[in-house]
N, C-alpha and C positions, 0 to 999 in steps of 0.2 A: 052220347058218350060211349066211348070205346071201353069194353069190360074186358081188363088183364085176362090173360088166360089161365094166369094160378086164379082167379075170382071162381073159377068155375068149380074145383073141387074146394074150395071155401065155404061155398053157400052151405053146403048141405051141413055145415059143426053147427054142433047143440052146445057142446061141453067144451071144456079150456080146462085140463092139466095142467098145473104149474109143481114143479121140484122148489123146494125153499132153498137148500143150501148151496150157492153157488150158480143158483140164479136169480133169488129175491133178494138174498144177502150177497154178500164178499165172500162167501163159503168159508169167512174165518169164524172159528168156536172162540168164544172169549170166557175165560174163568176169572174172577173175581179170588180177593184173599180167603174169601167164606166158601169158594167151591160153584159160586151161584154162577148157571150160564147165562152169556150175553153174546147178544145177534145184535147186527145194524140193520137195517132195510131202509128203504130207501123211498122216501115222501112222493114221487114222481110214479114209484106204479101203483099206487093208487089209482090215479088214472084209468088206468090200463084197465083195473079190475072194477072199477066204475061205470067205464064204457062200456064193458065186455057186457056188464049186468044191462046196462041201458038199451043195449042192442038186443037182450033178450036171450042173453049165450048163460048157461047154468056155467058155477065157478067151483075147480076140485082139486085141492092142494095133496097132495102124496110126498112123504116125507121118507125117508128111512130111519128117520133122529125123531125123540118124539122132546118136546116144550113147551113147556106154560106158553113162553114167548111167543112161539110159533101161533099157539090157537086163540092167544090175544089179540095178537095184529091179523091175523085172516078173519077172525070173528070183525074187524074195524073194518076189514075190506069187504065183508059181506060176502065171504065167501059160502058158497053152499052146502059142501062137501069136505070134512078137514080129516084125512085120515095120516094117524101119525105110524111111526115104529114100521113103516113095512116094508120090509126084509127083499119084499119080490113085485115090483110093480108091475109088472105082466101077468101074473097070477093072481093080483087083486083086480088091475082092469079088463082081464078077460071074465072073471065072475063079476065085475061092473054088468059089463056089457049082456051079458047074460040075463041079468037081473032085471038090467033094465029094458030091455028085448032092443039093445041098439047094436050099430055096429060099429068098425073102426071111422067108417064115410062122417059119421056125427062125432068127431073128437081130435080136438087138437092139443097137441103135447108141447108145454113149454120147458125144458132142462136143457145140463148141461153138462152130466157127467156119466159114465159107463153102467152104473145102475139103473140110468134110463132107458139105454139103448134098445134093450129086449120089449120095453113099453111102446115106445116109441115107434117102433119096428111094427104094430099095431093099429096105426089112426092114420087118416087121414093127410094131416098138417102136422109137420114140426117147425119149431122154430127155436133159439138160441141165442145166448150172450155171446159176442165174441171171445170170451176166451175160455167157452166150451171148448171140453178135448177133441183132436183131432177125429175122432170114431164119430163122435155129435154131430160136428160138423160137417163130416161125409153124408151127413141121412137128412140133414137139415133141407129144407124147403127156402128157410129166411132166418140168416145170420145177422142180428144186430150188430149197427157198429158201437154197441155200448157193451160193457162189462157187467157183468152180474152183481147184482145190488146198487147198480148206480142209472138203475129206471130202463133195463134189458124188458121187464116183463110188459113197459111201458109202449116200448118200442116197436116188441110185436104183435102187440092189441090194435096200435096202432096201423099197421102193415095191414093185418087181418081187416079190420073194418074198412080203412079206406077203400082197400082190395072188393069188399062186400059194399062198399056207395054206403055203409052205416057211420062212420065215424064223426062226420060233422053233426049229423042232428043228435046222435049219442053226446058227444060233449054240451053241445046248447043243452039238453035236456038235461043233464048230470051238473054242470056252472049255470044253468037259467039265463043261458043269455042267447040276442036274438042276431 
């Protein structure tokens, strides 16, 4: 089997970045008549973040928004890492990286809007909902043809692992089937 040549700087991510708003959701805020916020997400990237774990990829949501909502459904996804409210995501994942004595070669970034960009600008692998801003999509690696919240995060797990020969045993192993 012939290995893509984006496969090659793939191998080496540990970590998978994901932005929530306006790539796990619709990037719509929804208020309620009592003030309460409300997100949609979308049942399909589970997947994504299923796989990603089953392949052995550590999972770290970066928000700039912080929400009950948010650390409900990442805690559902198993996510490893849920850091909400942060104002500068290039300045929390370069003292990641730090911390963790890695570098950008181990870290793929998934968003979709200009407060990623400077993150972004950082790792490895980007990848993106179709209707990331035009700035995202310039840095992109892999531009889904899906929309944000409607299984984009889905799409590029997907990408990712097939790219890496992991994706089919990652789902068997995640659905139990042979």
């Amino acid at each position: 089997m012939n290995m893509p040549q984006h496969a090659l700087f793939l191998d080496t991510i540990q970590y998978v970045i994901a932005d929530v708003d306006g790539t796990l959701t619709d990037g719509g805020i929804y208020y309620d008549e009592n003030g309460n916020e409300l997100k949609k997400f979308c049942t399909r990237d589970g997947a994504g973040f299923f796989a990603a774990r089953a392949a052995g990829l550590r999972l770290i949501v970066l928000t700039g928004r912080e929400s009950k909502i948010v650390q409900r459904r990442m805690e559902e996804f198993g996510v490893d890492i849920i850091e909400q409210n942060v104002k500068d995501k290039a300045v929390w994942l370069r003292g990641f990286m730090d911390k963790a004595g890695i570098s950008g070669k181990d870290i793929a970034f998934v968003g979709d809007e200009l407060n990623d960009l400077a993150a972004m600008r950082l790792v490895s692998f980007v990848g993106c909902p179709f209707d990331a801003c035009p700035e995202v999509k310039a840095e992109a690696h892999y531009i889904s043809p899906l929309r944000g919240g409607e299984g984009a995060f889905r799409d590029v797990m997907s990408f990712m692992l097939r790219a890496r020969g992991q994706w089919a045993d990652a789902v068997k192993t995640v659905y139990n089937f042979s």
